[in-house]
C-alpha positions in Angstrom: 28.1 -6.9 3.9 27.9 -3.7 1.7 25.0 -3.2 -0.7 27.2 -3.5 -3.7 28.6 -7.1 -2.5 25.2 -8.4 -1.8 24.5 -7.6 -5.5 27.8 -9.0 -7.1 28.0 -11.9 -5.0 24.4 -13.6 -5.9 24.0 -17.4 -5.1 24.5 -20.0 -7.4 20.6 -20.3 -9.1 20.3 -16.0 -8.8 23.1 -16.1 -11.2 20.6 -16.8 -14.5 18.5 -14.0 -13.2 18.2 -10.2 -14.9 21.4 -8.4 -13.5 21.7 -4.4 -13.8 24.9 -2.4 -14.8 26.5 -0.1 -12.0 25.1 2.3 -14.1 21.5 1.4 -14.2 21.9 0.8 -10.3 23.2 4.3 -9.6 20.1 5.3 -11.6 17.5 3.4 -9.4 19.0 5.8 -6.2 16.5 8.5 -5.4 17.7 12.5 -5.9 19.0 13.6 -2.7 20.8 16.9 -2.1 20.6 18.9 -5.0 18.1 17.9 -7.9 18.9 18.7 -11.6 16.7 21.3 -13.0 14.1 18.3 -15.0 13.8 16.9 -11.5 12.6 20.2 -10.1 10.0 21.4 -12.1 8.3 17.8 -11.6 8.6 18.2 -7.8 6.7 21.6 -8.8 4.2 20.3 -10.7 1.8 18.3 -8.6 1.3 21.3 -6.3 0.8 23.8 -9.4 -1.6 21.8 -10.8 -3.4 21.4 -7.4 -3.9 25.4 -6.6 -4.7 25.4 -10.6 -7.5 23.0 -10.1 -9.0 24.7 -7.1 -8.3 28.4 -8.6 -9.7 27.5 -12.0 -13.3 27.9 -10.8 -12.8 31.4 -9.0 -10.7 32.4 -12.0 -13.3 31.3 -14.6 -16.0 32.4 -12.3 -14.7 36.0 -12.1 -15.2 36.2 -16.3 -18.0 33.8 -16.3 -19.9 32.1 -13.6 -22.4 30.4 -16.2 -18.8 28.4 -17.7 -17.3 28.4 -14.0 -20.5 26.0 -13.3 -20.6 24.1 -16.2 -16.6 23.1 -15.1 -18.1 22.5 -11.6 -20.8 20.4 -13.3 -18.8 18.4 -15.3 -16.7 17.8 -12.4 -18.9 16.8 -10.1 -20.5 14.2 -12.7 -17.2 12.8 -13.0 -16.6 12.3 -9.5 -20.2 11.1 -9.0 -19.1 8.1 -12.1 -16.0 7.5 -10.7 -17.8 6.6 -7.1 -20.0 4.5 -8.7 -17.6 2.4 -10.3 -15.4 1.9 -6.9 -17.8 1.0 -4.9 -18.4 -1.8 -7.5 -15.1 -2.8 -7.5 -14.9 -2.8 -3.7 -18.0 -4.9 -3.7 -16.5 -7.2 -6.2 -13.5 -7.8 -4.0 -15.8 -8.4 -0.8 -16.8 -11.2 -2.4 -14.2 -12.8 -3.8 -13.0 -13.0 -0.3 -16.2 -14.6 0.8 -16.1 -16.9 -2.0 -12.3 -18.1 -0.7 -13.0 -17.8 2.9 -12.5 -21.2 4.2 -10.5 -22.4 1.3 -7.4 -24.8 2.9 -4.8 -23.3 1.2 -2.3 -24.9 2.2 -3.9 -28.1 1.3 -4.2 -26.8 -2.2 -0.8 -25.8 -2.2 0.3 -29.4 -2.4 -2.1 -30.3 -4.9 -1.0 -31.5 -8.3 -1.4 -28.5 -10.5 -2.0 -30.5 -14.2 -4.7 -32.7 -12.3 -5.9 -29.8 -10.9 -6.0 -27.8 -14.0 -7.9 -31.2 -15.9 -10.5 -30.7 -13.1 -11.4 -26.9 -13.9 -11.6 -27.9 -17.6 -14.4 -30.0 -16.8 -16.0 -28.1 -14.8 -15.8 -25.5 -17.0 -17.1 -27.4 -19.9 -20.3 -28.4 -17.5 -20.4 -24.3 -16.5 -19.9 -24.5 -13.1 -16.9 -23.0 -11.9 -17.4 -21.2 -8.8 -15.4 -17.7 -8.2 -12.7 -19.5 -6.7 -12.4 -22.3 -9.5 -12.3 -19.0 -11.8 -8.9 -17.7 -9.6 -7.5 -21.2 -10.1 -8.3 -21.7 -13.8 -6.4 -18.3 -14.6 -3.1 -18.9 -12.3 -2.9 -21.9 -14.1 -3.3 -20.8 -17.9 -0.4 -17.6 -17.2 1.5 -20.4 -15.9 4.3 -21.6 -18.0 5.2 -24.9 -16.7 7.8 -25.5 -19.8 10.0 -22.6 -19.1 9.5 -22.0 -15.3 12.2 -23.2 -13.1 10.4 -25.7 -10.9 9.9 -24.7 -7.1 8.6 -27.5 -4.7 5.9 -26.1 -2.0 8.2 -27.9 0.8 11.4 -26.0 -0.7 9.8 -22.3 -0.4 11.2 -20.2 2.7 9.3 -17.7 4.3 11.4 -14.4 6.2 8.7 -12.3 8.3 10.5 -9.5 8.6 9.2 -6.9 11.7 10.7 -3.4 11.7 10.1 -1.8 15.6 10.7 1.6 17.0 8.7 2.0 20.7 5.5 -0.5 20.1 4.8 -2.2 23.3 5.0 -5.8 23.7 1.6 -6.3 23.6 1.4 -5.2 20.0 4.5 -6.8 18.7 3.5 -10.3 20.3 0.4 -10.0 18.5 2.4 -9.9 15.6 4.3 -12.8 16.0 1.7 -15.3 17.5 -0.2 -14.2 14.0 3.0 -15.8 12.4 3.5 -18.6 14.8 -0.7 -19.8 14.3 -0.2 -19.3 10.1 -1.8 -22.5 8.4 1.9 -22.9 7.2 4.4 -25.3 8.6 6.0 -22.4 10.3 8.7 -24.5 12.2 10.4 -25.5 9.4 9.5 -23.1 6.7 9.7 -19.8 8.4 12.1 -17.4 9.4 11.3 -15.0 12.5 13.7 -11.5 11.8 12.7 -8.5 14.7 14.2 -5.7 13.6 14.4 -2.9 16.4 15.9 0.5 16.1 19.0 0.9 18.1 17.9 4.4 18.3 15.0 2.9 21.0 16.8 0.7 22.4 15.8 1.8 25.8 12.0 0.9 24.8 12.5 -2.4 22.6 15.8 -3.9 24.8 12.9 -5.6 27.0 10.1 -6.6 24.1 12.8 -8.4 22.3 13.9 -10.4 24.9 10.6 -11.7 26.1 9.3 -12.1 22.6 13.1 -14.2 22.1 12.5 -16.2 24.7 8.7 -16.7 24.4 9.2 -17.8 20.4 12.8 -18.6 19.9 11.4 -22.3 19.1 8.5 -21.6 17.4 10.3 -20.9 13.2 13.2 -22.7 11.7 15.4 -19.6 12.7 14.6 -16.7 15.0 16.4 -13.5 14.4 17.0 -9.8 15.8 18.8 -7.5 13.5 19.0 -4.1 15.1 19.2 -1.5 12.7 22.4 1.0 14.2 21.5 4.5 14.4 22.8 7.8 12.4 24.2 5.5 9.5 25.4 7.2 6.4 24.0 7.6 3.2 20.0 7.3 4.9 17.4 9.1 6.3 15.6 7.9 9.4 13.2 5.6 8.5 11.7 1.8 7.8 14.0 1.7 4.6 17.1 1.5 6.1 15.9 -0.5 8.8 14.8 -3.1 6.3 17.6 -3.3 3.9 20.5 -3.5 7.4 18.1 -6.8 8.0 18.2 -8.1 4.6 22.0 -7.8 4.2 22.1 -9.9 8.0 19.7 -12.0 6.6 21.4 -12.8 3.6 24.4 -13.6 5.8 22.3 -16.0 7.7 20.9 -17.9 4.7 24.4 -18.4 4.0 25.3 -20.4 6.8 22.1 -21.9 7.0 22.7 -23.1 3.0 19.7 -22.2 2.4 19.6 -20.8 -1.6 18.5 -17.4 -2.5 16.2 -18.2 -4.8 14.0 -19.8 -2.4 13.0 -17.1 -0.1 9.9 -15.2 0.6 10.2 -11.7 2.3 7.5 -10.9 3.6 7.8 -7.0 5.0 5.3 -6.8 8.0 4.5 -3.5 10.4 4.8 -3.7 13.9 0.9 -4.2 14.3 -0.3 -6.2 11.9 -2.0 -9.1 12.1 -1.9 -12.1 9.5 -4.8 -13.5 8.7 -4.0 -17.4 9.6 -3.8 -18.4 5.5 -1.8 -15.6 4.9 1.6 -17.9 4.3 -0.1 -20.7 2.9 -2.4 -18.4 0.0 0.7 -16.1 -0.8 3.0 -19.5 -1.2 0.4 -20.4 -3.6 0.0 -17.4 -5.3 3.9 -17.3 -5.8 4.6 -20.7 -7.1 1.8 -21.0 -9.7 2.5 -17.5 -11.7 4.8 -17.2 -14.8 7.3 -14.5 -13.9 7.1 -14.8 -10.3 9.8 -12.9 -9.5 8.7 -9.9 -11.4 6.3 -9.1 -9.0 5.6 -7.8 -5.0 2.6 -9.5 -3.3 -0.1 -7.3 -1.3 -2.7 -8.4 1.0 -5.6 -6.5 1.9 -4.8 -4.1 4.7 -8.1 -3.7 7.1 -7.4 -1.1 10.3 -9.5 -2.9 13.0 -7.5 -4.2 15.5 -8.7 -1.0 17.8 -11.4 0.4 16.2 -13.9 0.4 18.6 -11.5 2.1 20.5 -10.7 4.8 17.8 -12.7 8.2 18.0 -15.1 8.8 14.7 -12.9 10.6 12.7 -10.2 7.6 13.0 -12.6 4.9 12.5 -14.2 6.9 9.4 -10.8 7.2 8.1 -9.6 3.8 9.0 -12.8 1.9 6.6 -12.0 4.7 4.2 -8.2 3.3 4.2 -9.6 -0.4 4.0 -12.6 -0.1 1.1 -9.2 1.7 -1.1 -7.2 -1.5 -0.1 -10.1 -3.2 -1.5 -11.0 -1.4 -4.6 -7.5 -1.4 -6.1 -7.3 -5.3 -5.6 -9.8 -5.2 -8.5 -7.5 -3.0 -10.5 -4.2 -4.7 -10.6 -2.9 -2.1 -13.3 -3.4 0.4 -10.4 -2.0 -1.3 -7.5 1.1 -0.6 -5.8 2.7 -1.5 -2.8 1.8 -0.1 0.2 2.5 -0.7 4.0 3.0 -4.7 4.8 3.5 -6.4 1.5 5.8 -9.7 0.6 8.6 -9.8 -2.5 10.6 -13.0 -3.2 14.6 -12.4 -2.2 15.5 -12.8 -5.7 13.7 -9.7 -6.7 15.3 -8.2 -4.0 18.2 -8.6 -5.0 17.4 -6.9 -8.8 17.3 -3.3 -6.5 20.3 -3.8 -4.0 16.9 -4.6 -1.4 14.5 -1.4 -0.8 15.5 2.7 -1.0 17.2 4.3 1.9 16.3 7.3 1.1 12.8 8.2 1.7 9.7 7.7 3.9 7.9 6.2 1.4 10.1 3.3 1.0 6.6 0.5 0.0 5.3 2.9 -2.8 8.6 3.8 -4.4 9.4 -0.1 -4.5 7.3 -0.5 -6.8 8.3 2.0 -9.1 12.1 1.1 -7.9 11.5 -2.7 -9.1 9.8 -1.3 -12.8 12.1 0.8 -13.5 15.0 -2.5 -12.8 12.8 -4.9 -14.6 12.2 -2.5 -17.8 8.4 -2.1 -16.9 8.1 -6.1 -16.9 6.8 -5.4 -13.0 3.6 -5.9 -11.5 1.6 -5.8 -8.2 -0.1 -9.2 -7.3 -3.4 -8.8 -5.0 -3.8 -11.4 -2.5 -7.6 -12.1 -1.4 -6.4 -12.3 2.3 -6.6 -9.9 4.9 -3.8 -7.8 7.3 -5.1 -6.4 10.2 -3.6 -3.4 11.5 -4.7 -0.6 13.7 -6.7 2.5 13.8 -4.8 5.6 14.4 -5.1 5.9 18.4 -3.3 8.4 20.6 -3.1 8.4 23.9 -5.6 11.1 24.4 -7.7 12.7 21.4 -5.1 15.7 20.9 -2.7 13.2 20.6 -4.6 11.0 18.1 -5.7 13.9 15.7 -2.4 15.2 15.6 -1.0 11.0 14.8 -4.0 10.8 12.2 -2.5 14.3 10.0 0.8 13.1 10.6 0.7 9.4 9.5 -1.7 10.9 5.8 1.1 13.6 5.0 3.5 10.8 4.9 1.1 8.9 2.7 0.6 12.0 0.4 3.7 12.1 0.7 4.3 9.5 -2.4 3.5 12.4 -4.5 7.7 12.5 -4.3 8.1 9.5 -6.8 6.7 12.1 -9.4 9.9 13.6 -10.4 11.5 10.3 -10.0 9.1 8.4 -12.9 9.6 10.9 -15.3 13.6 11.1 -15.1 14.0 7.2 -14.4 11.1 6.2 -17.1 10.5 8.9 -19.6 13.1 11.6 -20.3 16.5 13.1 -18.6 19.9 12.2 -18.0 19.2 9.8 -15.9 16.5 7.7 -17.7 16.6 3.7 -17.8 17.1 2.0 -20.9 14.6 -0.3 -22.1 12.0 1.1 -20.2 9.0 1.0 -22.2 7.9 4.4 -23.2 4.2 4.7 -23.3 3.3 2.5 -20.7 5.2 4.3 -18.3 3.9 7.8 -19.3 -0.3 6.1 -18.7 1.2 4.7 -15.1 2.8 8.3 -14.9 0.1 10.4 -15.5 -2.5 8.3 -13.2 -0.6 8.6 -10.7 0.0 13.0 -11.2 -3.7 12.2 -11.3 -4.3 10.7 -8.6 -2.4 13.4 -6.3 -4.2 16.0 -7.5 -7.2 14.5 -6.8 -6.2 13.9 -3.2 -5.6 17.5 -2.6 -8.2 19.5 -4.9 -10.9 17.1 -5.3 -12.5 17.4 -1.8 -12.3 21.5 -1.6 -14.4 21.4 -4.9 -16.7 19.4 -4.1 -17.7 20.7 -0.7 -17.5 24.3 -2.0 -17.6 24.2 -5.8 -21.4 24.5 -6.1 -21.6 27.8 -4.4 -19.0 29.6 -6.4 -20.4 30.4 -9.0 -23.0 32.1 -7.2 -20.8 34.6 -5.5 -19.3 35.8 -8.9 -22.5 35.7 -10.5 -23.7 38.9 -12.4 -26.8 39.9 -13.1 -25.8 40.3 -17.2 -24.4 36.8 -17.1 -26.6 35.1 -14.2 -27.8 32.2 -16.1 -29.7 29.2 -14.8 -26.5 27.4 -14.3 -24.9 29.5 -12.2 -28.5 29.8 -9.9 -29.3 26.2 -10.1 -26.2 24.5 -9.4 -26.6 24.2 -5.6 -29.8 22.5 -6.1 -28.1 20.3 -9.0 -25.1 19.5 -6.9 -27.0 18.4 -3.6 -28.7 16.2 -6.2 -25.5 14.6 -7.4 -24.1 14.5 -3.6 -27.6 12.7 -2.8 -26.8 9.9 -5.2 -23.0 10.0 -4.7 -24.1 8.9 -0.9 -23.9 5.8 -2.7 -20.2 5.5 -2.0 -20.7 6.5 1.6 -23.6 3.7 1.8 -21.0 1.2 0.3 -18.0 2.2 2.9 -20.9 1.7 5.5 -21.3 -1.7 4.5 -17.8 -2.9 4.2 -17.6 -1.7 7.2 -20.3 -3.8 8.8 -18.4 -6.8 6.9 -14.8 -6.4 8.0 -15.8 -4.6 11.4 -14.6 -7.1 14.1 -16.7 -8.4 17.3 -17.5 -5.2 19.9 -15.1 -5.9 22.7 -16.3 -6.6 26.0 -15.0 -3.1 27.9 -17.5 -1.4 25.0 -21.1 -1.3 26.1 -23.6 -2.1 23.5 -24.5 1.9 23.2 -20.8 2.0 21.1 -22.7 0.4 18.6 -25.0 3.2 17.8 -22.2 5.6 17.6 -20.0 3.4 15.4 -23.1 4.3 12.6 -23.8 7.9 13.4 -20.1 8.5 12.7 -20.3 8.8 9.3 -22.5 11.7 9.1 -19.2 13.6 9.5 -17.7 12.0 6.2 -17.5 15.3 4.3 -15.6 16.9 7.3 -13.0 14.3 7.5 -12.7 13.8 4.0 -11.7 17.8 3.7 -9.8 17.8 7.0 -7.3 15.2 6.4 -7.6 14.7 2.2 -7.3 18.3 1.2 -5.1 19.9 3.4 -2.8 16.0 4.0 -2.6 16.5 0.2 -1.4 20.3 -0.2 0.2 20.3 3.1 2.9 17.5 1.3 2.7 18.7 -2.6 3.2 22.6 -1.2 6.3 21.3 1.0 7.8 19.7 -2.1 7.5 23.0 -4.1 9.4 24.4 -2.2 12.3 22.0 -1.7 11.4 21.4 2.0 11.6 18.0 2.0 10.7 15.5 4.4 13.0 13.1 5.6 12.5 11.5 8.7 9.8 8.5 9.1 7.4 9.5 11.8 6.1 6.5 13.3 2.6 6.4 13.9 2.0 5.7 17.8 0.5 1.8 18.1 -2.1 2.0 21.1 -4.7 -1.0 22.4 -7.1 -0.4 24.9 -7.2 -3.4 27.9 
């Protein structure tokens, strides 16, 4: 079944649903080869502005160090606001997911919404709505119950789809029994797909087969859709993986008459762990919003599986991963999708399934999916954890060489730049009906936010002192003199972000396994004395290592999987 067939040939409900020209569906493809001239001076840019940012200082500095410190001033006061406010939000989201911990979801899934929505009307006319009731109250005002096809809790279909290179069978079984033991009723509402590389078939030949004959009985359908290697028209990576599974999987629904509109895909990594109300909350979540289909769903990704088993830099970095996971589900204009994350078939379907042709195939969905829905797109947050691992190695080499190589790939996302501004804004190859200038504020945070990755932790780790060394003594000023003492006073109260990563990391960190003596403990809060370190070791030079590689056209395109290790 060809990509083109799977999006001409829709089932009978899909029909009614947005359809895209051929045109507008070469448009959503990704430059490969040779890029127009538009898309490479924005493949340019990001790096430019990056060695502008941390130049500017020693430029300014050179002519003035009194203005060179006031930049570094302003700068650092800026970064010290912005920490403020994200450990805030990160806070925020800590509790919300205390305040829905033990909330039945499925139970509330089968709940009648208008006598449930009477219910928070009264409690909200007696002031007591709790944080959850809150939730509840706005799902059910965006929720258009007039115009919104009706879809029955017992007719939704769940796809847990699970892309695998050379994870052992240890770590892949994990995976599945976290699907088998969802509060969900997973035999008759959920659809297993394994989804091996035929490129390691050596490795997985032997974890598929005791994971098929441990779990075959276990979902409504259990499938293995090995992705053939060296196809055409892709780079090696998850994308291609995922879209071969969703074209078998399509075929499968087919014979199983099971409708299109129906289905849940739920995307999920070769190590990650479902929290057990994973199914049940995103079914909810789903089903009760207006527009459902114009969205992606994304959980809260925490790496602890191996922490404790992780050296300091990798655990630093993993709770560093995890408190960002929690502060943009407190900024939903932000959010994106990134790593495991679920999208109903239907919206699928819009995009002829994911891109084939890069490694950041969960990032560029989303900016895939806007551009096909004319902006009308969004990222939902789900309040429920996905566990996934710590970088780990098989020796310490090994795992500082994984931890680089698995943040360059994330950096790399600063490739979607070129691709937003000719798909959304301007060029040859823009979208119609895009909207205009809410594309250029989703643009520009996001040139933003790469630049920040690379040149933000060089300048504030060395900033301060610069103007010092250019310092004159006709233009010394008490700026230029006093700004180390200023900054370490900023850093001082910055450590308020540090104190707040420390703390969700007491919250999420899981139980101290038994092969750990109680001495690990101490070290798990010593670690983060080397914060500034790893924060300029793998943000900075991650960051400029990827935007410097696009500058110059050498692009990456192969996914390098990030090695999945558990200690006994």
């Amino acid at each position: 079944m060809s990509d083109s067939n799977i999006n001409s040939t829709p089932s009978p409900v899909y029909s009614n649903k947005l359809r895209l020209t051929d045109e507008d569906l070469s448009k959503l493809e990704i430059d490969l080869g040779k890029r127009s001239k538009l898309y490479r001076f924005w493949e340019i840019v990001p790096g430019f502005l990056s060695y502008l940012v941390v130049a500017l200082p020693v430029i300014v500095g050179i002519w003035r160090a009194d203005v060179a410190g006031f930049l570094i001033l302003l700068f650092m006061l800026i970064w010290f606001f912005r920490t403020v406010i994200m450990a805030s939000k990160a806070l925020n989201t800590l509790a919300i997911i205390k305040s829905i911990k033990d909330v039945d979801w499925w139970k509330l899934l089968n709940e009648d919404y208008f006598s449930a929505r009477e219910k928070l009307n009264e409690l909200e006319k007696k002031r007591r709505l709790s944080r959850l009731d809150k939730i509840r109250k706005n799902s059910l005002l965006k929720f258009n119950f007039s115009n919104e096809k009706s879809l029955e809790p017992e007719e939704l279909i769940h796809v847990v789809m699970v892309p695998m290179y050379k994870e052992s069978f240890e770590v892949v079984r994990d995976t599945v029994l976290a699907a088998v033991n969802q509060n969900y009723d997973v035999k008759n509402k959920v659809i297993l797909q394994l989804c091996p590389e035929a490129r390691a078939r050596e490795s997985n030949f032997e974890t598929v087969a005791k994971l098929k004959n441990e779990f075959s009985n276990s979902f409504l359908k259990f499938m293995v859709s090995e992705h053939p290697a060296n196809m055409e028209g892709e780079i090696v990576g998850k994308g291609g993986n995922v879209v071969w599974a969703a074209e078998r999987l399509c075929e499968e629904l087919g014979r199983l008459k099971i409708d299109f509109e129906r289905v849940m895909i739920t995307t999920m990594d070769a190590d990650s762990i479902m929290e057990k109300e994973y199914l049940a909350h995103l079914s909810y979540l789903y089903l009760i919003n207006h527009d459902r289909d114009n969205a992606s769903y994304e959980p809260l990704a925490f790496y602890t599986n191996n922490i404790w088993d992780a050296p300091a830099p990798m655990r630093i970095l993993a709770v560093g991963n995890s408190f960002y996971t929690l502060l943009q589900a407190s900024r939903p204009h932000l959010q994106r999708n990134f790593s495991s994350h679920s999208q109903s078939l239907s919206s699928l379907l819009v995009t002829n399934f994911w891109s084939k042709k890069t490694i950041v195939e969960d990032g560029h969905q989303y900016w895939r999916s806007y551009m096909a829905f004319k902006g009308r797109y969004r990222v939902e947050s789900m309040f429920v954890p996905n566990y996934q691992d710590a970088v780990l190695g098989l020796n310490y080499r090994d795992t500082l060489k994984a931890q680089f190589i698995q943040l360059r790939r994330w950096a790399y996302g600063v490739s979607d730049i070129p691709y937003i501004f000719t798909r959304g804004l301007a060029g040859k190859k823009k979208i119609d009906g895009v909207p205009f200038w809410p594309t250029l504020a989703r643009f520009l945070r996001h040139l933003e936010n790469d630049v920040s990755w690379a040149a933000a932790p060089l300048i504030l780790a060395i900033g301060a002192w610069l103007p010092i060394i250019f310092a004159r003594d006709s233009d010394a000023s008490i700026v230029a003199h006093q700004l180390p003492d200023v900054a370490r006073w900023i850093q001082t109260f910055t450590t308020l972000g540090v104190l707040s990563s420390v703390y969700v990391a007491y919250k999420i960190l899981p139980p101290r396994p038994e092969h750990h003596k109680k001495s690990r403990s101490i070290f798990l809060w010593l670690q983060w004395i080397l914060t500034p370190i790893v924060g300029l070791i793998y943000g900075s030079t991650t960051g400029f290592y990827s935007q410097t590689r696009l500058m110059f056209g050498r692009y990456l395109e192969k996914f390098d999987v990030t090695p999945k290790v558990r200690k006994k």
